[in-house]
VEXDREN-2710 file (C-alpha; in Angstrom, 1 decimal):
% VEXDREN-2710
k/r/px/py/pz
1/UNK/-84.2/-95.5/28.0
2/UNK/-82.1/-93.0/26.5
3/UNK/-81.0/-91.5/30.0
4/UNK/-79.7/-95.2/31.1
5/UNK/-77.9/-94.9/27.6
6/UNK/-76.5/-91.7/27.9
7/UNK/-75.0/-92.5/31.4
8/UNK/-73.6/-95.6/30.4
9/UNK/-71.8/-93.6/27.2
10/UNK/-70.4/-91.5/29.5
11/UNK/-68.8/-94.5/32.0
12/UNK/-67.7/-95.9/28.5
13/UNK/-65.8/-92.6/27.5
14/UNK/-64.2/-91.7/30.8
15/UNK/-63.2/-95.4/31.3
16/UNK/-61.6/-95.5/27.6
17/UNK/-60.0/-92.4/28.2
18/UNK/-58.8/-93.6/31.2
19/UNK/-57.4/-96.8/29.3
20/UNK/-55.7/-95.0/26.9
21/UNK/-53.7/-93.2/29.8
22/UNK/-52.7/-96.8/31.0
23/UNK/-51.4/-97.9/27.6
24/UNK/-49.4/-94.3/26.9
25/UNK/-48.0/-95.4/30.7
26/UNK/-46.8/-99.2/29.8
27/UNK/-43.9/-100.0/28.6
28/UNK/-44.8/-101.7/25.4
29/UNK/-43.3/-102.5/22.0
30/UNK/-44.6/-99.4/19.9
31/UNK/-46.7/-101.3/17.2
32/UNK/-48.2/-103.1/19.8
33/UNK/-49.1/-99.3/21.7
34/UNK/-50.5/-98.1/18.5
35/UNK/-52.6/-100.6/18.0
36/UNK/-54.2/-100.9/21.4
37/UNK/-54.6/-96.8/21.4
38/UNK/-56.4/-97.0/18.0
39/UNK/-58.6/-100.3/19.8
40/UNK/-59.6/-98.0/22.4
41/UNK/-59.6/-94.7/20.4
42/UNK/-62.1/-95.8/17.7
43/UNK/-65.0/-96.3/20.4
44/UNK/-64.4/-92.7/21.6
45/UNK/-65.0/-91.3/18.0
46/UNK/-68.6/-93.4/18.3
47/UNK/-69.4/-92.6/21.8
48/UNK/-69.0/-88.8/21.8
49/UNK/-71.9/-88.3/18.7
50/UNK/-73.7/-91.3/20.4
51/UNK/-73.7/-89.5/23.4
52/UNK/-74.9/-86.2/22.5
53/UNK/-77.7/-87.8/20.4
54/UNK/-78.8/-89.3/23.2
55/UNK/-78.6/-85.9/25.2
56/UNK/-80.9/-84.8/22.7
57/UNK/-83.0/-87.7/22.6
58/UNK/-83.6/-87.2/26.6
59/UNK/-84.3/-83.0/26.4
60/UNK/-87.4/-83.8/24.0
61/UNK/-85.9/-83.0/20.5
62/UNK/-85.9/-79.6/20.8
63/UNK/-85.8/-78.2/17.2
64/UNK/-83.4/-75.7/15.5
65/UNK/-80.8/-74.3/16.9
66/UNK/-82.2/-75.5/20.4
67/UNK/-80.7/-79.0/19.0
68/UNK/-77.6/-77.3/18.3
69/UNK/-76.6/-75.9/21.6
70/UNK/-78.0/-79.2/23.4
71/UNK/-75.8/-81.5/21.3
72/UNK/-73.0/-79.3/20.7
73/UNK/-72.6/-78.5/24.8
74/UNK/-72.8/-82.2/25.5
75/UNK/-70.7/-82.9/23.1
76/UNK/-68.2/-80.5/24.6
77/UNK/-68.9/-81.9/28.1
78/UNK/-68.4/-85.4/27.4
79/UNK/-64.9/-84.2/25.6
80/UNK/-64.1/-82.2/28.2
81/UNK/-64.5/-84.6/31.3
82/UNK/-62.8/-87.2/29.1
83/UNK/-59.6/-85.3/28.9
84/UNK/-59.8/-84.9/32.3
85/UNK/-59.3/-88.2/33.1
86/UNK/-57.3/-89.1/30.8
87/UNK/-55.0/-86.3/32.8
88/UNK/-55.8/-87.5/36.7
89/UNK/-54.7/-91.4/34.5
90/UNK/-51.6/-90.2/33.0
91/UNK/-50.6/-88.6/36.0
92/UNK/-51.3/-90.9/38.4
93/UNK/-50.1/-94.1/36.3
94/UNK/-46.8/-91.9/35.6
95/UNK/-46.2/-91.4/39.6
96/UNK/-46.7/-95.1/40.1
97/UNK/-44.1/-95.6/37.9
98/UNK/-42.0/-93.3/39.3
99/UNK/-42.0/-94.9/42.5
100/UNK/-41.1/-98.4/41.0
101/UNK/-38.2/-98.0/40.1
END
């Protein structure tokens, strides 16, 4: 169980990263931006913990600083792919809308 959660936490925080690209894209009034960034935003700041407890859960609760490395590194992982696709998102909603006009 905790592998099927910690793979669908990570298809959560890639795909809520990725949102957040699409809604920096649109062309939006700004309160109405702010508020759908801090919609999908919020779940990240869950998913990120919930993930890496789940990393831990899955390695056999290794204890002391074994924990520490294990849930810090897929911590950093999870961030780390995240921003990556935030970046591919932005860029390739921003080239869309480049060639649109």
């Amino acid at each position: 169980m905790p592998l099927i959660l910690t793979c669908l936490s990570f298809i959560a925080v890639i795909l809520l990263f990725r949102g957040l690209a699409w809604v920096e894209a649109k062309m939006w009034p700004e309160v109405g931006k702010h508020l759908l960034l801090l919609t999908l935003g919020l779940p990240c700041l869950f998913l990120i913990p919930f993930f890496a407890y789940e990393v831990w859960l899955a390695t056999g609760l290794p204890p002391d600083f074994g924990a520490v490395y294990v849930m810090g590194g897929s911590a950093v992982v999870v961030t780390l792919f995240g921003i990556m696709s935030y970046f591919s998102g932005r860029r390739s909603y921003l080239r869309q809308k480049a060639s649109s006009r």
